[in-house]
C-alpha positions as MATLAB code, in Angstrom:
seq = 'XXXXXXXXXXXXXXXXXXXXXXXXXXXXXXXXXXXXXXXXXXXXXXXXXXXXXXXXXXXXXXXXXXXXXXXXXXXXXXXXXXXXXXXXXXXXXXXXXXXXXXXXXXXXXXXXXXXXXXXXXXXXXXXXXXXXXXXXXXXXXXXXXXXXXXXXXXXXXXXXXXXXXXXXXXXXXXXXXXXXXXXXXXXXXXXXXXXXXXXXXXXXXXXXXXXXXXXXXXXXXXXXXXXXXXXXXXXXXXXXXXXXXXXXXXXXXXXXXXXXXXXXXXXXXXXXXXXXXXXXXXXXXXXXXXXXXXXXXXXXXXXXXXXXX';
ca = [
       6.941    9.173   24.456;
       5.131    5.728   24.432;
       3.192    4.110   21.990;
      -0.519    4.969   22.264;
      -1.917    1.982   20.721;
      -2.122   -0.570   17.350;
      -4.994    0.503   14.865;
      -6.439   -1.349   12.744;
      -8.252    0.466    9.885;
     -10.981   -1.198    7.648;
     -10.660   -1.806    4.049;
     -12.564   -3.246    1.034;
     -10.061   -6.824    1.360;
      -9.275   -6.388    4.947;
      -7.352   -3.851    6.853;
      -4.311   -1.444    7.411;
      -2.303   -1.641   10.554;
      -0.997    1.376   12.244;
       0.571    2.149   15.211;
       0.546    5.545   16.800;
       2.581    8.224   19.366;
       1.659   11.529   20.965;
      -0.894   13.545   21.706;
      -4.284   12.662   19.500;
      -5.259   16.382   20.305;
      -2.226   17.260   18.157;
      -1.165   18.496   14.541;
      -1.394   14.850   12.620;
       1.928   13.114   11.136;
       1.716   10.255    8.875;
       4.825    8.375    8.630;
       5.651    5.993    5.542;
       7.811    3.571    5.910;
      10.312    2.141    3.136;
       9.853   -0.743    0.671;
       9.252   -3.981    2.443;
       9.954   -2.421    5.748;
       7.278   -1.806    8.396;
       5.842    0.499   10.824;
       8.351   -0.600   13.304;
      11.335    1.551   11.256;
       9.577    4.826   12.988;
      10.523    3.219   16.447;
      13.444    4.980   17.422;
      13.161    8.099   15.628;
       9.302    9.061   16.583;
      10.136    9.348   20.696;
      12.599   12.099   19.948;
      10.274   13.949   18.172;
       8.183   16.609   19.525;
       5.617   15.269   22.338;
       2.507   17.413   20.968;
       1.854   15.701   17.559;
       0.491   13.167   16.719;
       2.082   10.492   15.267;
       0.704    7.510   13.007;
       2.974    4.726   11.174;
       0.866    2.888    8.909;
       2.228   -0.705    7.339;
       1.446   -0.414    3.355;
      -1.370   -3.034    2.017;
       0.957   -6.203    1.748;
       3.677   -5.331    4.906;
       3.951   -5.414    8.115;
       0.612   -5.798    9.980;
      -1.612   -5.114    7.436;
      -3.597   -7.542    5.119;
      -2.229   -8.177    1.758;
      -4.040   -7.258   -1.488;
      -6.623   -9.446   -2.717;
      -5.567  -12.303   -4.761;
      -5.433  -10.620   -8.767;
      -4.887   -7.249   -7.672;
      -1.123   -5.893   -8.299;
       1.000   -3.651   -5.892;
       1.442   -0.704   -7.863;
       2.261    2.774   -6.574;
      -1.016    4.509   -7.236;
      -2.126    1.387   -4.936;
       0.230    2.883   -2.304;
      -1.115    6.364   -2.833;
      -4.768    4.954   -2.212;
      -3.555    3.103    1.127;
      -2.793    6.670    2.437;
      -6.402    8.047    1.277;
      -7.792    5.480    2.887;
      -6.286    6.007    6.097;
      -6.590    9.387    6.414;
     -10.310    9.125    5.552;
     -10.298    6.659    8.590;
      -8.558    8.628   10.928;
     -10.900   12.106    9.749;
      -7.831   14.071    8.854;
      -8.143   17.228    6.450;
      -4.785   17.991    6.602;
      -1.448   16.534    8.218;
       2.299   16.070    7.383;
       3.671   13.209    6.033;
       7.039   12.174    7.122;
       8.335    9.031    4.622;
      11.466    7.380    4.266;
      12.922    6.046    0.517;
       9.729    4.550   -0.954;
       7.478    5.784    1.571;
       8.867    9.325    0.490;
       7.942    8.539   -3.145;
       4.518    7.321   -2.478;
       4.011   10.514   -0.319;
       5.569   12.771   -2.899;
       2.692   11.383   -5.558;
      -0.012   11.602   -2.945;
       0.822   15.538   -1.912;
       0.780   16.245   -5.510;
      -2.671   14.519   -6.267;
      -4.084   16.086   -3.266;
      -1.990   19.070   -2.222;
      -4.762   20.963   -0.074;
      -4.384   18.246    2.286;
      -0.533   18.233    3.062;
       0.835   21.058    5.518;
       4.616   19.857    5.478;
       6.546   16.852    3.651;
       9.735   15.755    4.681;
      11.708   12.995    2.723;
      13.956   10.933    4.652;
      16.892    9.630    1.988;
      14.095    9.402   -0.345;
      13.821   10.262   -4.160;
      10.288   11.619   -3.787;
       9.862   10.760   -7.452;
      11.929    8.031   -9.518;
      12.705    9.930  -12.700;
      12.722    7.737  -15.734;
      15.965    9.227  -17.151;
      18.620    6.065  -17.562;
      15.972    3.418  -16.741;
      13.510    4.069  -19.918;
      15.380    1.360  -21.883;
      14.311   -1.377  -19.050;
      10.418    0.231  -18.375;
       8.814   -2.517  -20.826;
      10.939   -5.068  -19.148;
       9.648   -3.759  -15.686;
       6.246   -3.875  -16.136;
       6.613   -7.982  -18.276;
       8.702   -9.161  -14.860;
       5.912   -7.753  -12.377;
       3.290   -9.541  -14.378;
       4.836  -12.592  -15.087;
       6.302  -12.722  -11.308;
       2.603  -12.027   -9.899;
       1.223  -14.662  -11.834;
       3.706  -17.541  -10.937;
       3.421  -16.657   -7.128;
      -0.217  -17.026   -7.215;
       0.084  -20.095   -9.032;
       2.454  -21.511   -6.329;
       0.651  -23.976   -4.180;
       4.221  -23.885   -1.522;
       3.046  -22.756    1.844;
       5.522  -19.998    3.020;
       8.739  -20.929    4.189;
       9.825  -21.295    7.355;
      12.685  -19.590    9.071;
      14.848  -18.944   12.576;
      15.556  -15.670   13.596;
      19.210  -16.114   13.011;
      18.210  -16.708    9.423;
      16.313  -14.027    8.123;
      18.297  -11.581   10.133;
      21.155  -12.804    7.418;
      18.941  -12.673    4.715;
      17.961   -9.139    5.360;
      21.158   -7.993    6.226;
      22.658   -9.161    3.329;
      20.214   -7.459    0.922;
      20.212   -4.805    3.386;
      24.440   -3.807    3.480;
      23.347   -0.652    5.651;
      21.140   -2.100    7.820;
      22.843   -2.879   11.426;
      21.318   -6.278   13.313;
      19.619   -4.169   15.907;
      17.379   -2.306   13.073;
      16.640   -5.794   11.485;
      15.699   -7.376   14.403;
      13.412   -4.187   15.172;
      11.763   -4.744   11.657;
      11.484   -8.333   11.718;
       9.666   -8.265   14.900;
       6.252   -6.834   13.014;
       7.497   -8.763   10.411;
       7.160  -11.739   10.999;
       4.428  -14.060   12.378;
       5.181  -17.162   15.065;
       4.441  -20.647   14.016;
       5.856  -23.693   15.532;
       8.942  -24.698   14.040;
       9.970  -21.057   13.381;
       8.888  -17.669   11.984;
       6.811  -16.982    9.026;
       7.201  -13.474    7.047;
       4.258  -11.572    6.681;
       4.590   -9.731    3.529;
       3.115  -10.434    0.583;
       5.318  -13.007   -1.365;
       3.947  -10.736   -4.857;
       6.293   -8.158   -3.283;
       9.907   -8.662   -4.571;
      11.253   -5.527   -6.573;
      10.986   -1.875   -5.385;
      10.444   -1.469   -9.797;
       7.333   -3.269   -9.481;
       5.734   -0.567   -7.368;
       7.319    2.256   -8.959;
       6.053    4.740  -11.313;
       8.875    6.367  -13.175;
       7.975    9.996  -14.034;
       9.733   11.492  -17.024;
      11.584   15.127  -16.430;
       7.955   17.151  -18.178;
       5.935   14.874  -15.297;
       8.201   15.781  -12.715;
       8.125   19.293  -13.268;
       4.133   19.757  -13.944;
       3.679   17.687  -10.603;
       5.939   19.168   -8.379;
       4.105   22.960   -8.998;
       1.460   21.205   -7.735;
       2.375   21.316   -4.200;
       1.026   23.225   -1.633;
       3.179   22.229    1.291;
       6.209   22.888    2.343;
       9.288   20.511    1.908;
      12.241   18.920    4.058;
      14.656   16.876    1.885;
      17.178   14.842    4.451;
      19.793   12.833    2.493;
      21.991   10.965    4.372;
      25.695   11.079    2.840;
      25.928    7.008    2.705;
      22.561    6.796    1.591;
      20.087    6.017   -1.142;
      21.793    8.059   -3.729;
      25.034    6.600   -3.190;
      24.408    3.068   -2.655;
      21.915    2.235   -5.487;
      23.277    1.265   -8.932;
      24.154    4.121  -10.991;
      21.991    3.907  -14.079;
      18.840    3.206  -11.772;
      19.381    6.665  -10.299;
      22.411    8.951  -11.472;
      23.801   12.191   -9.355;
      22.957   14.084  -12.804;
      18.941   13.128  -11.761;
      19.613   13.885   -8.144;
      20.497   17.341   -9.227;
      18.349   18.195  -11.744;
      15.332   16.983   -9.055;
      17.266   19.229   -5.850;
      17.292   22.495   -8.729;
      13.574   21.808   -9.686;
      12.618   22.002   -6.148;
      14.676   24.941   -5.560;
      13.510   26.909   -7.931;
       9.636   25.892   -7.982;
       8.676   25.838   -3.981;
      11.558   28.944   -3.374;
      11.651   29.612    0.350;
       8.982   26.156    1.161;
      11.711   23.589    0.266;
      14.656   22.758    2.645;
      17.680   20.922    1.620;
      19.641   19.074    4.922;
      22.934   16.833    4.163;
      23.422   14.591    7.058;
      26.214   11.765    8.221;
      24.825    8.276    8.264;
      23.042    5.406    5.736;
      20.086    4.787    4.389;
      18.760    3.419    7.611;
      20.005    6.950    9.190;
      16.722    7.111   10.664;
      17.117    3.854   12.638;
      20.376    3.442   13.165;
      21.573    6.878   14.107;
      18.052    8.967   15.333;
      19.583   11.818   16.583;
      21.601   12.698   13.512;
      17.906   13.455   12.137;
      15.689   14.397   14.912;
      16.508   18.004   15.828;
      16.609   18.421   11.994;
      12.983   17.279   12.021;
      11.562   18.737   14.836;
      12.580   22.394   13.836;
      10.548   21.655   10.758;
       7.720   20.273   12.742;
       6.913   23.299   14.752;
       7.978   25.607   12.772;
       4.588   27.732   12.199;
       4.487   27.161    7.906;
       0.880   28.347    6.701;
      -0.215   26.356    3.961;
      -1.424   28.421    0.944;
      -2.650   28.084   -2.087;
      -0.036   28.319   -4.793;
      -1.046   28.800   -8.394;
];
């Protein structure tokens, strides 16, 4: 399945980048990528995906492709959730899946609870959907002081952006990045990144440096209230290397993994889907197939969204 083309969607300070697969006469699939990836991480995965959607990878305001937020304006996830109201509103969609990996699963999460009419099916690759506050409401204060202060000294930086070789950032992500393989990186770095003449420029916004920044973390009452919001019907893929077992363990214990797994359970019943598979967090780039049949069984199976009360 090729790519169809690069879109380029309008916006009040400039535009969203997308790229898209399949048939436009299909059932619509927004994909999300993760924190300070790109649009790019969808390239292996969406061509083994069913033919007869219609696929669109959108690069959040500040990554990838699209512009970065004007100068003042912060990255926070309600931000995120706009980005994907925007688009859709672009693209004329009334309702369509969403398919996001780790952050991009979180900022989907919020956004088919805010507008749950509009989301037929959400699957979340090795993502938290929501960030519970649970160990991490000691540093919340701190949080929201480093984001400021950080946002502030970038924009008072004068320092063009730095330039690199490929060889170099491909360390530099791969180091911060321990289950990323050089392949993927090099995949990610090619939309991320920018030509110049002694090297390569990254595109992102230099404001973006800590997934906390852009996160909203929801206490357990939050969770619950927003999660019997949804209408759609859910696909949770964790990848046994993933996520969950590679981040630090007071930012996000088992204990909240399973108390968020048993809320789903119990409030979507038979519309949420639980799928343990071998591989990283990257499983969706480095290992496709371990994810893909998983996926596309989802995809087409016929789920009618309703109305739940």
């Amino acid at each position: 399945m090729g790519m169809i083309s690069e879109l380029k969607l309008a916006v009040p300070w400039g535009h969203i980048a997308a790229k898209a697969w399949g048939s436009l006469q299909g059932p619509p699939v927004l994909c999300l990528h993760g924190w300070l990836d790109n649009a790019n991480s969808f390239d292996r995965l969406i061509p083994l995906l069913p033919q007869d959607f219609y696929y669109v990878a959108m690069d959040f305001g500040g990554h990838g492709l699209s512009s970065h937020y004007s100068p003042g304006v912060p990255y926070y996830h309600r931000t995120f959730v706009s980005d994907i109201r925007r688009v859709v509103a672009a693209l004329k969609w009334n309702q369509f899946s969403i398919l996001g990996h780790s952050f991009g699963g979180v900022v989907g999460g919020m956004f088919s609870c805010i507008f749950p009419e509009m989301v037929n099916k959400l699957i979340l690759l090795d993502s938290p959907f929501f960030v519970l506050e649970s160990n991490e409401v000691e540093n919340l204060l701190t949080y929201k002081r480093r984001a400021i202060e950080h946002m502030l000294q970038v924009e008072a930086s004068q320092e063009p952006s730095s330039v690199y070789s490929l060889k170099q950032l491909l360390q530099r992500l791969l180091k911060s990045h321990i289950h990323m393989s050089e392949e993927c990186g090099e995949l990610l770095l090619q939309r991320g990144t920018t030509k110049v003449a002694s090297g390569l420029v990254l595109n992102r916004d230099q404001r973006l440096s800590w997934p906390e920044q852009g996160a909203d973390f929801l206490s357990r009452e939050l969770y619950a209230h927003s999660i019997r919001k949804l209408q759609a019907h859910v696909l949770f893929i964790k990848a046994v290397h993933g996520y969950f077992d590679v981040r630090r363990e007071s930012y996000y214990s088992k204990e909240s993994l399973s108390f968020m797994i048993h809320m789903l359970k119990s409030t979507l019943k038979e519309r949420f889907q639980f799928v343990e598979v071998p591989g990283n967090h990257c499983v969706h780039m480095s290992e496709p197939q371990h994810v893909a049949s998983i996926i596309s069984s989802f995809l087409q199976h016929k789920h009618m969204l309703t109305a739940y009360l």
